[in-house]
VEXRO-282655 format. One record per residue: x negated, y, z of N, C-alpha, C, O in turn; chain; residue in one letter. Coordinates in steps of 0.02 Angstrom, whole numbers, plus 32768, in hexadecimal, padded with zeros to 4 digits. Example, Ala and Ser with C-alpha at 12.3 -4.5 7.8 and 13.67 -1.06 7.14 Angstrom:
BEGIN
+------+------+------+------+------+------+------+------+------+------+------+------+-----+------+
:   nu :   nv :   nw :  cau :  cav :  caw :   cu :   cv :   cw :   ou :   ov :   ow : mol : type :
+------+------+------+------+------+------+------+------+------+------+------+------+-----+------+
: 7D6C : 7EE4 : 8186 : 7D99 : 7F1F : 8186 : 7D6C : 7F5B : 8186 : 7D38 : 7F5A : 81A7 :   A :    A :
: 7D7E : 7F90 : 8162 : 7D54 : 7FCB : 8165 : 7D7B : 8002 : 818A : 7D62 : 8039 : 8192 :   A :    S :
+------+------+------+------+------+------+------+------+------+------+------+------+-----+------+
END
This chain:
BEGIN
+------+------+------+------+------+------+------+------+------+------+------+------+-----+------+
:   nu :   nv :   nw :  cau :  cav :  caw :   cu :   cv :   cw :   ou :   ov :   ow : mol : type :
+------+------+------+------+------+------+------+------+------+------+------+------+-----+------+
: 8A8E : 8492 : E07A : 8AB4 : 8454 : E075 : 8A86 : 841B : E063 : 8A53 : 8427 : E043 :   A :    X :
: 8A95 : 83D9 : E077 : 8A5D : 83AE : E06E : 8A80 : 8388 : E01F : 8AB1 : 838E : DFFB :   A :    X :
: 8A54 : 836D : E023 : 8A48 : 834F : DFD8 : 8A24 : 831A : DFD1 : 89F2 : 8317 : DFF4 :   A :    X :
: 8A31 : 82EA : DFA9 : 8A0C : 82BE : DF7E : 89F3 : 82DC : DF34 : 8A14 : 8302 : DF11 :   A :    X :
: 89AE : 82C0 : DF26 : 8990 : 82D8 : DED3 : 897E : 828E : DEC5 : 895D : 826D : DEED :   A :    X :
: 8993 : 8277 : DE8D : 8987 : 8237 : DE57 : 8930 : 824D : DE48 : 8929 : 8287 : DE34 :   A :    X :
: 88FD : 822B : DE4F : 88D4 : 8237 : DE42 : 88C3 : 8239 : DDF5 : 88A3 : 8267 : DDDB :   A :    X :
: 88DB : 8206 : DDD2 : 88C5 : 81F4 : DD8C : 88E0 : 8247 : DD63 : 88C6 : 825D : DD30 :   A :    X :
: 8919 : 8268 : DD88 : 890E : 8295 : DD5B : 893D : 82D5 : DD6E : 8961 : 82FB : DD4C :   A :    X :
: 892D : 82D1 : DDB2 : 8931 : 8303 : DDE5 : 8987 : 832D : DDF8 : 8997 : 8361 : DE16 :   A :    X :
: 89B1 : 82F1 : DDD2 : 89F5 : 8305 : DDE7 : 8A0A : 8318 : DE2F : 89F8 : 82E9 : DE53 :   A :    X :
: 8A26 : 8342 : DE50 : 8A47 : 8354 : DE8A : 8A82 : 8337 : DE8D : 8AAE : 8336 : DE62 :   A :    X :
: 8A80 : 831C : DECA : 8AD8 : 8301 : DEEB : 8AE0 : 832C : DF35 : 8AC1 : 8316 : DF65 :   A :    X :
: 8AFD : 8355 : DF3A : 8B0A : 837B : DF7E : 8B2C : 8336 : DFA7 : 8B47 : 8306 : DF8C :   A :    X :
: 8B1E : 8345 : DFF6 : 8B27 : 831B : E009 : 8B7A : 8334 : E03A : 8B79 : 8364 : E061 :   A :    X :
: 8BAA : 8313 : E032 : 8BDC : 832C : E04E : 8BDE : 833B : E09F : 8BB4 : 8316 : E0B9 :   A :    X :
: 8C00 : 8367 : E0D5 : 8BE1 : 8367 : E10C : 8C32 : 8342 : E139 : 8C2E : 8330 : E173 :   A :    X :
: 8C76 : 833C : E111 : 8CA4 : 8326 : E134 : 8CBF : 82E1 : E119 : 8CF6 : 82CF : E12E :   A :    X :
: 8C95 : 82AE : E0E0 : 8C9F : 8272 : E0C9 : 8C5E : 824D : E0B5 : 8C2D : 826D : E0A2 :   A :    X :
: 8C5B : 8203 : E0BA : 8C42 : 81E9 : E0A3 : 8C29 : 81DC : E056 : 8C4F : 81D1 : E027 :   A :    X :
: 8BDB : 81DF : E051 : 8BC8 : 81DC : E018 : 8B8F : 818F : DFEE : 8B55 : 817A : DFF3 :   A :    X :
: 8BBF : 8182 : DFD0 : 8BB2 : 8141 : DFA8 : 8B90 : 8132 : DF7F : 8BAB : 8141 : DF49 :   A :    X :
: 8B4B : 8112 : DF74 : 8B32 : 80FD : DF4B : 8B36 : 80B4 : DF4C : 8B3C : 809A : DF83 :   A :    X :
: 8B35 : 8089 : DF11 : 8B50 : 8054 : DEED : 8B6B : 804F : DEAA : 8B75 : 8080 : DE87 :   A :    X :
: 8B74 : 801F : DE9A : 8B8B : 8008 : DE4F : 8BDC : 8007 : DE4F : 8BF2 : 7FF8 : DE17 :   A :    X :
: 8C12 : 8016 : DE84 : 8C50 : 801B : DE8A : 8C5A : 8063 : DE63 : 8C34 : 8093 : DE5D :   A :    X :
: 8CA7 : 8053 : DE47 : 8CB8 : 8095 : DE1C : 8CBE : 80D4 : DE53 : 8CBC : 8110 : DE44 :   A :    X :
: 8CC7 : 80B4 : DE9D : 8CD3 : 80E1 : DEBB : 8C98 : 8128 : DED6 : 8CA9 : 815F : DEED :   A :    X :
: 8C44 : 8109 : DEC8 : 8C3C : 8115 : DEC8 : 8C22 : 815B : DECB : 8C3C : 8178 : DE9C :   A :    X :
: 8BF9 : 8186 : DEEE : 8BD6 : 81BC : DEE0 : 8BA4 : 81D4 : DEAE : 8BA5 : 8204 : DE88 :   A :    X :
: 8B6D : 8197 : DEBD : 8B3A : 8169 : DE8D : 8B5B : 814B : DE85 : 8B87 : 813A : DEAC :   A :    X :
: 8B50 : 812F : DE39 : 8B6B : 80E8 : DE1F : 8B2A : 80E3 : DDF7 : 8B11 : 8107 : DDCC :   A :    X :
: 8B12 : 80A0 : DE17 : 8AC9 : 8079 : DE0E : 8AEE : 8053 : DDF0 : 8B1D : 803D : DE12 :   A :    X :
: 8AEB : 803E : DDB2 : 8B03 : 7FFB : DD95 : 8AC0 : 7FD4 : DD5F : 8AAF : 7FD7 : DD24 :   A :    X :
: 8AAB : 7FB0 : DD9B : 8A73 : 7F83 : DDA4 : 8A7A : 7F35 : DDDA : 8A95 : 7F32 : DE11 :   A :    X :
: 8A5A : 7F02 : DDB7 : 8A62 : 7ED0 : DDDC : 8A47 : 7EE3 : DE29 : 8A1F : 7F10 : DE37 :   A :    X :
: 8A6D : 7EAE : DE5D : 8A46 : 7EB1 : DE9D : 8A62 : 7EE9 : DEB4 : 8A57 : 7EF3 : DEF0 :   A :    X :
: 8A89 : 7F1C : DE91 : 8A94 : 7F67 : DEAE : 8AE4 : 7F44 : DED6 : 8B07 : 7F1F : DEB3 :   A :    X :
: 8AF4 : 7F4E : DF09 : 8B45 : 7F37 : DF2F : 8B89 : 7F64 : DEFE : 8B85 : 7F87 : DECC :   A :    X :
: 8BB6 : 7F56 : DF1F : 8BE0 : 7F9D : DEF6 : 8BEA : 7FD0 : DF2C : 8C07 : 8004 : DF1A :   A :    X :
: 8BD6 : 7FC9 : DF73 : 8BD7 : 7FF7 : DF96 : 8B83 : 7FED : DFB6 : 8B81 : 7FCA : DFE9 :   A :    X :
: 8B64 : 7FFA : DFAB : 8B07 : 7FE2 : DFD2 : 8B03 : 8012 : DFF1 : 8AE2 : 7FF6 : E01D :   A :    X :
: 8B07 : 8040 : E002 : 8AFF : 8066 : E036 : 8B1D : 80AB : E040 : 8B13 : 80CD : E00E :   A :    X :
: 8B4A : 80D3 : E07C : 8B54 : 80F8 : E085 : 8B3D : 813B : E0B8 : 8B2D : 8132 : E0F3 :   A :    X :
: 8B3D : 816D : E09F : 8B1E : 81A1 : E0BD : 8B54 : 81E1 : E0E8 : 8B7C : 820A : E0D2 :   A :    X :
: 8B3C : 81CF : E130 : 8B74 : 8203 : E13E : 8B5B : 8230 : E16C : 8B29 : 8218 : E186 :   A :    X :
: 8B6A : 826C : E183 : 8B6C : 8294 : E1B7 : 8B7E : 8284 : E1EF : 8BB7 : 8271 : E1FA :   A :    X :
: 8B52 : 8288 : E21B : 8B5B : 826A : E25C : 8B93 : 82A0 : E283 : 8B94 : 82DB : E271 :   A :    X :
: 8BB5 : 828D : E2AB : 8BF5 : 82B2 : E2D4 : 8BB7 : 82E2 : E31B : 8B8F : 82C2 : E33D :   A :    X :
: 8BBE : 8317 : E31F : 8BAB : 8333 : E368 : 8B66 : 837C : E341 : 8B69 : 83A3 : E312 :   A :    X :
: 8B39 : 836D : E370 : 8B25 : 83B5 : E360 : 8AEA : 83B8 : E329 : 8AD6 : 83E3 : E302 :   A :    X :
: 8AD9 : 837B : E338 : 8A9A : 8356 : E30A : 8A9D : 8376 : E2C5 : 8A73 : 839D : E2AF :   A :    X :
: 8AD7 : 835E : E2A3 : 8ACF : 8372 : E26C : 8ABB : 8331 : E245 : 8AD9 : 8329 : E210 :   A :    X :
: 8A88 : 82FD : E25C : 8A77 : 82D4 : E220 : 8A9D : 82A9 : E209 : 8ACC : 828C : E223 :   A :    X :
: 8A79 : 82A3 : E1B6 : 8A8A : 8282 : E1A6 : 8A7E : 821B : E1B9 : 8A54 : 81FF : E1DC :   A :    X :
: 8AA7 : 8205 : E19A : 8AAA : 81B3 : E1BE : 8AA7 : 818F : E17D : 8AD9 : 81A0 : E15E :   A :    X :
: 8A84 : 8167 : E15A : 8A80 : 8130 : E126 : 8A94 : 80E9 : E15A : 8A7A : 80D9 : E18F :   A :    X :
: 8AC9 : 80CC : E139 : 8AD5 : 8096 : E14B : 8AD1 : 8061 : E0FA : 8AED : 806D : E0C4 :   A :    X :
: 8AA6 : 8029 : E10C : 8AA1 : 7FF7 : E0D6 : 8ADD : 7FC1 : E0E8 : 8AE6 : 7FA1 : E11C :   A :    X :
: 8AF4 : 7FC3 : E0BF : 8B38 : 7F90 : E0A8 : 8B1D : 7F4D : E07E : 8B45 : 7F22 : E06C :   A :    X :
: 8AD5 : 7F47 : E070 : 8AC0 : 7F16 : E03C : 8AAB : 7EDF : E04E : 8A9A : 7EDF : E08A :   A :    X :
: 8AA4 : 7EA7 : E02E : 8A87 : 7E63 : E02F : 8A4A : 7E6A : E01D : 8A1F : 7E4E : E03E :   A :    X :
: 8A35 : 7E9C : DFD4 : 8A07 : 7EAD : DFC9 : 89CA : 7EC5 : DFED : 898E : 7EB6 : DFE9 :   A :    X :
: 89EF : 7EF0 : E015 : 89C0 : 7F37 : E041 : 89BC : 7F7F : E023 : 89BE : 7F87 : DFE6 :   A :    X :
: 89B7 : 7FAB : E04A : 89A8 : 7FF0 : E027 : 8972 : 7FF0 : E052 : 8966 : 7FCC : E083 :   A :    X :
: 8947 : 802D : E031 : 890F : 803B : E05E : 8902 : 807D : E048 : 890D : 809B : E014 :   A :    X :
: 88DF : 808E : E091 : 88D3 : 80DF : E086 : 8883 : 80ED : E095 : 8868 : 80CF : E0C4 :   A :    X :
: 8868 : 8111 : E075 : 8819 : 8110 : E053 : 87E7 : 80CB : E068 : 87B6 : 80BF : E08A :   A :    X :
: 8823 : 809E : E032 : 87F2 : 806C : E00C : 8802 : 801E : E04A : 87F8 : 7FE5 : E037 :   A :    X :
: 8819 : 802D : E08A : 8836 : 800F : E0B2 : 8874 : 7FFF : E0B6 : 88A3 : 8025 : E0AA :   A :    X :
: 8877 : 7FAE : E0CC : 88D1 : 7F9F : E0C9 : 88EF : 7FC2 : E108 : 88D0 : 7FC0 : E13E :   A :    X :
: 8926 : 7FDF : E104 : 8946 : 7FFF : E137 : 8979 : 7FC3 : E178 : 899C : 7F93 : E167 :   A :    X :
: 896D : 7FDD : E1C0 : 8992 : 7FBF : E1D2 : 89D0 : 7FB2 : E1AF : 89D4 : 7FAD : E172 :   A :    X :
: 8A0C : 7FAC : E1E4 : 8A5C : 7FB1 : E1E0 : 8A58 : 8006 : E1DC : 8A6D : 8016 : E1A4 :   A :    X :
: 8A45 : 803D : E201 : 8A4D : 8072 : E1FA : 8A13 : 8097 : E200 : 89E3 : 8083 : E221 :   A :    X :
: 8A15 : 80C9 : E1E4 : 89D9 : 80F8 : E1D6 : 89DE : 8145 : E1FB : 8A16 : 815E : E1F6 :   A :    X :
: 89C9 : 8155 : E209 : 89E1 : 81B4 : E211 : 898F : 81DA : E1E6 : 8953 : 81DD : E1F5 :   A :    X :
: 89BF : 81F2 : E1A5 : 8982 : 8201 : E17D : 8969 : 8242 : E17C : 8998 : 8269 : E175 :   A :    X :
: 8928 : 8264 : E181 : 8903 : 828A : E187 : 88EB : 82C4 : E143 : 88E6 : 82A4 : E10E :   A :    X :
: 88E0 : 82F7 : E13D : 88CB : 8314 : E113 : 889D : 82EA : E0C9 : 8873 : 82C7 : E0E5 :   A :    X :
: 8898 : 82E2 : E096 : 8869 : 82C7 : E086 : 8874 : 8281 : E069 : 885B : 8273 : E033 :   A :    X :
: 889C : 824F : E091 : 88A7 : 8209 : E07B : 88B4 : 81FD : E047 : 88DD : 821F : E029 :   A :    X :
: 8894 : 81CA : E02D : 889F : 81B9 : DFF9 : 88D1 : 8176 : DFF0 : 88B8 : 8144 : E009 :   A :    X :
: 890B : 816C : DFD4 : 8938 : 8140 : DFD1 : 8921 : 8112 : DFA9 : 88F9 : 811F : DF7C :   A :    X :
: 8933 : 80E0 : DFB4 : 892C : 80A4 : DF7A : 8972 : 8080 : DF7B : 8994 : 806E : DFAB :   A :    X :
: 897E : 807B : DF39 : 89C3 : 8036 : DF16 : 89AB : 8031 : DEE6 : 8998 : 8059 : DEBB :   A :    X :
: 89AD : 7FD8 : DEEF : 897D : 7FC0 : DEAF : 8959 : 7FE5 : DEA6 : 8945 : 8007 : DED5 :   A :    X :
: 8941 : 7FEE : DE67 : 890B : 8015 : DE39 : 890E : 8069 : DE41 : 88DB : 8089 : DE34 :   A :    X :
: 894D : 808C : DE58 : 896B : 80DB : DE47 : 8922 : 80DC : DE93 : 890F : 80AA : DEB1 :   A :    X :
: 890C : 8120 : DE9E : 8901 : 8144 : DECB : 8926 : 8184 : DED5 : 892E : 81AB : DEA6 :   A :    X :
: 8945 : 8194 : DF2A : 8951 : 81C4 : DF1C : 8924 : 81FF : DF6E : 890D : 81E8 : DFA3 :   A :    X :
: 8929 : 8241 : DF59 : 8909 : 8258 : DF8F : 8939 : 8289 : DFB0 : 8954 : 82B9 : DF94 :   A :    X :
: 8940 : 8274 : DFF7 : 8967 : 82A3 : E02E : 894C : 82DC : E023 : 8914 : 82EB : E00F :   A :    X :
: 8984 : 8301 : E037 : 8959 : 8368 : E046 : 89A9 : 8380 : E075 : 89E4 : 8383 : E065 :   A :    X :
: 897D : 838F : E0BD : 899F : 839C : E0D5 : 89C8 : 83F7 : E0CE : 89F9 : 840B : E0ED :   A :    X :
: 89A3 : 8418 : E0A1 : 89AC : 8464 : E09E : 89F7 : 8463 : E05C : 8A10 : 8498 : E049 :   A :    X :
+------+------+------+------+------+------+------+------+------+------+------+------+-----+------+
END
């Protein structure tokens, strides 16, 4: 199952494979970044529909998200390894 890990101190968030997953400062959140500059929805992560399998980061921000250390387009299809950025949090994809 894929996953996100918080780098600062290596928390796991499984990544859901039939809903969207939220990082931001909204209560609704998945992540809840509550930091300036962070949106209340900044970016969502979803499973792409068909055989692929990947996953899809879409940035929702004014800010930007970026993935290893780069601002991300409008959409991403993220890879083993990436490293997320909001605001200040890093986080790292794992597709296993």
């Amino acid at each position: 199952m894929a996953k996100l890990v918080r780098l600062l101190n290596e928390q796991e968030y499984p990544l859901p494979e039939e809903r969207e997953f939220k990082i931001g400062r909204g209560s609704d959140s998945n992540i809840c970044v509550l930091e300036e500059g962070v949106s209340r929805t900044h970016c969502v992560i979803t499973k792409s529909s068909g055989d692929s399998g990947e996953y899809v980061l879409t940035d929702r921000s004014k800010n930007g998200t970026f993935v290893n250390e780069k601002r991300t387009g409008q959409v991403y299809v993220l890879r083993g390894e990436d490293i997320i950025g909001v605001g200040t949090h890093r986080f790292k994809f794992s597709s296993k």
